[in-house]
C-alpha positions as a Python dict, from the first residue, in 0.01 Angstrom:
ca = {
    (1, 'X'): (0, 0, 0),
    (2, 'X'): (125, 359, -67),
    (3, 'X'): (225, 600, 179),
    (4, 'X'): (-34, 836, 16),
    (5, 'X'): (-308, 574, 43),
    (6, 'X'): (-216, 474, 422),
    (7, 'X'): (-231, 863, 505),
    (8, 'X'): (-577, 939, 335),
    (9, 'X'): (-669, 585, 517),
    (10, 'X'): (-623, 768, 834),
    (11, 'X'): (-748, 1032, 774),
    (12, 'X'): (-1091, 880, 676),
    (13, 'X'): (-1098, 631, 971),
    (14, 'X'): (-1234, 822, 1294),
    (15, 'X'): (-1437, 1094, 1052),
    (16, 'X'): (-1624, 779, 915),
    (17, 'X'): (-1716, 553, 1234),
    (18, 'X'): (-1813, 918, 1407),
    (19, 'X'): (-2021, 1043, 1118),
    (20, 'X'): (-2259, 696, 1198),
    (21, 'X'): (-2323, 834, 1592),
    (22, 'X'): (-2695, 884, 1597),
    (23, 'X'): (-2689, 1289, 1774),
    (24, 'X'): (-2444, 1397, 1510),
    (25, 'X'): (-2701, 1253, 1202),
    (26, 'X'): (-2415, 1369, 1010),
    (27, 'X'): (-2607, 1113, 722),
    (28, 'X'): (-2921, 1313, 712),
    (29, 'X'): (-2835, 1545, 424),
    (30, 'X'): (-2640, 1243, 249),
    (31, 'X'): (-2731, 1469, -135),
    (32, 'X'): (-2621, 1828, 5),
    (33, 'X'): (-2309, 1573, 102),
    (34, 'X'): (-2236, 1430, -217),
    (35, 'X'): (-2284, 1764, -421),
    (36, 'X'): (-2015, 1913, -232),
    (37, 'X'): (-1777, 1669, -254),
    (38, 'X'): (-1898, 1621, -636),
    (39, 'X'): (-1842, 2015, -701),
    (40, 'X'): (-1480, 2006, -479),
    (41, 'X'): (-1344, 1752, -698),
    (42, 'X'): (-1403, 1839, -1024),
    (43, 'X'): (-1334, 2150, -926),
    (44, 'X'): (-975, 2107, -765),
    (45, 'X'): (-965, 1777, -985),
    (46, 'X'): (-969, 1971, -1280),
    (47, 'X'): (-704, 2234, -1188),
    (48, 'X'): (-460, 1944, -1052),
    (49, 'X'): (-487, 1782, -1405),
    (50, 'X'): (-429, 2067, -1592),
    (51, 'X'): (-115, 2165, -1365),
    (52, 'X'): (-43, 1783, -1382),
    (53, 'X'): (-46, 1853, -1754),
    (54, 'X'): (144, 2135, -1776),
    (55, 'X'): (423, 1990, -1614),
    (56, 'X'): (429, 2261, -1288),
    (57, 'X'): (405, 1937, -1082),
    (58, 'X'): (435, 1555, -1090),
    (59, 'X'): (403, 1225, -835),
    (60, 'X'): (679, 1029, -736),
    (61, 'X'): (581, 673, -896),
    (62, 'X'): (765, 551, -574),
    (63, 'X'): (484, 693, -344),
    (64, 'X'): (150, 591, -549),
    (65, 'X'): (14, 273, -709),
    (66, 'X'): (8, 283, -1093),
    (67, 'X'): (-330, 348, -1099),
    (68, 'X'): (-396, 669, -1288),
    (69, 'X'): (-804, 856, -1355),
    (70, 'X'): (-723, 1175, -1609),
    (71, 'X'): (-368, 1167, -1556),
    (72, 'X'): (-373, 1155, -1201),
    (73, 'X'): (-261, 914, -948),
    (74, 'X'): (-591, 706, -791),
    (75, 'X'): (-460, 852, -470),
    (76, 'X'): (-471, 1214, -573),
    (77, 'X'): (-798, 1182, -660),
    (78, 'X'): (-965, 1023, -388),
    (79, 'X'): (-811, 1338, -170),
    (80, 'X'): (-1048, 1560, -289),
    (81, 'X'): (-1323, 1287, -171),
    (82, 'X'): (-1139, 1171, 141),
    (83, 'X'): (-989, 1533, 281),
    (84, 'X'): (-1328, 1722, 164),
    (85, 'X'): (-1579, 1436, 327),
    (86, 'X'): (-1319, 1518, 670),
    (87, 'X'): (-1345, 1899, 628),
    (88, 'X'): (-1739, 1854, 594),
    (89, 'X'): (-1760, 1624, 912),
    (90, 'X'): (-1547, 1891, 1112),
    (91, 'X'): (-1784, 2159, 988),
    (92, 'X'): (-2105, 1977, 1097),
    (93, 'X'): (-1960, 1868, 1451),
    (94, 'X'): (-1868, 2174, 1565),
    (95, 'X'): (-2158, 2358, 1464),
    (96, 'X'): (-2315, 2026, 1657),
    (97, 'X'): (-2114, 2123, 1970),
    (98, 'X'): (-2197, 2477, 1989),
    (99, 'X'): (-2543, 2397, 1970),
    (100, 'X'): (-2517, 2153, 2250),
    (101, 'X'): (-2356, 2422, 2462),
    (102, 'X'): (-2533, 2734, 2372),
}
């Protein structure tokens, strides 16, 4: 497994199990959800292939599997669903705790 993959791995694992906890009903707007991640990624998606493209970066073959969607590594592109579902989750459970303590 690449280093890439173990990191997003982590990154996804306590976000995930938490998002299931019944007060948080983080899986209630499940569409509002999946547009946003949708939009992120082929937003930021489509910028990293064109840069990709361009040449003003690259990935080390060394540090992702072969795999490749547009150009980009399979890693690179499930950040923009892994990192934005985590940024979401953060959002939503701290506008969760504030309510609980206002």
């Amino acid at each position: 497994m690449s280093a890439y993959m173990v990191t997003l791995l982590l990154s996804l694992i306590i976000p995930l199990v938490v998002s299931f906890w019944p007060p948080l009903r983080f899986y209630s707007n499940f569409k509002a959800l999946i547009l946003s991640i949708t939009s992120i990624t082929l937003i930021f998606g489509g910028w990293d292939v064109l840069a990709t493209y361009r040449g003003h970066w690259r990935f080390s073959d060394s540090g992702v599997w072969g795999v490749r969607i547009i150009n980009l590594p399979l890693e690179e592109v499930l950040f923009f669903i892994v990192i934005s579902f985590c940024c979401i989750f953060t959002w939503e459970s701290i506008k969760y705790i504030k309510n609980k303590l206002s």
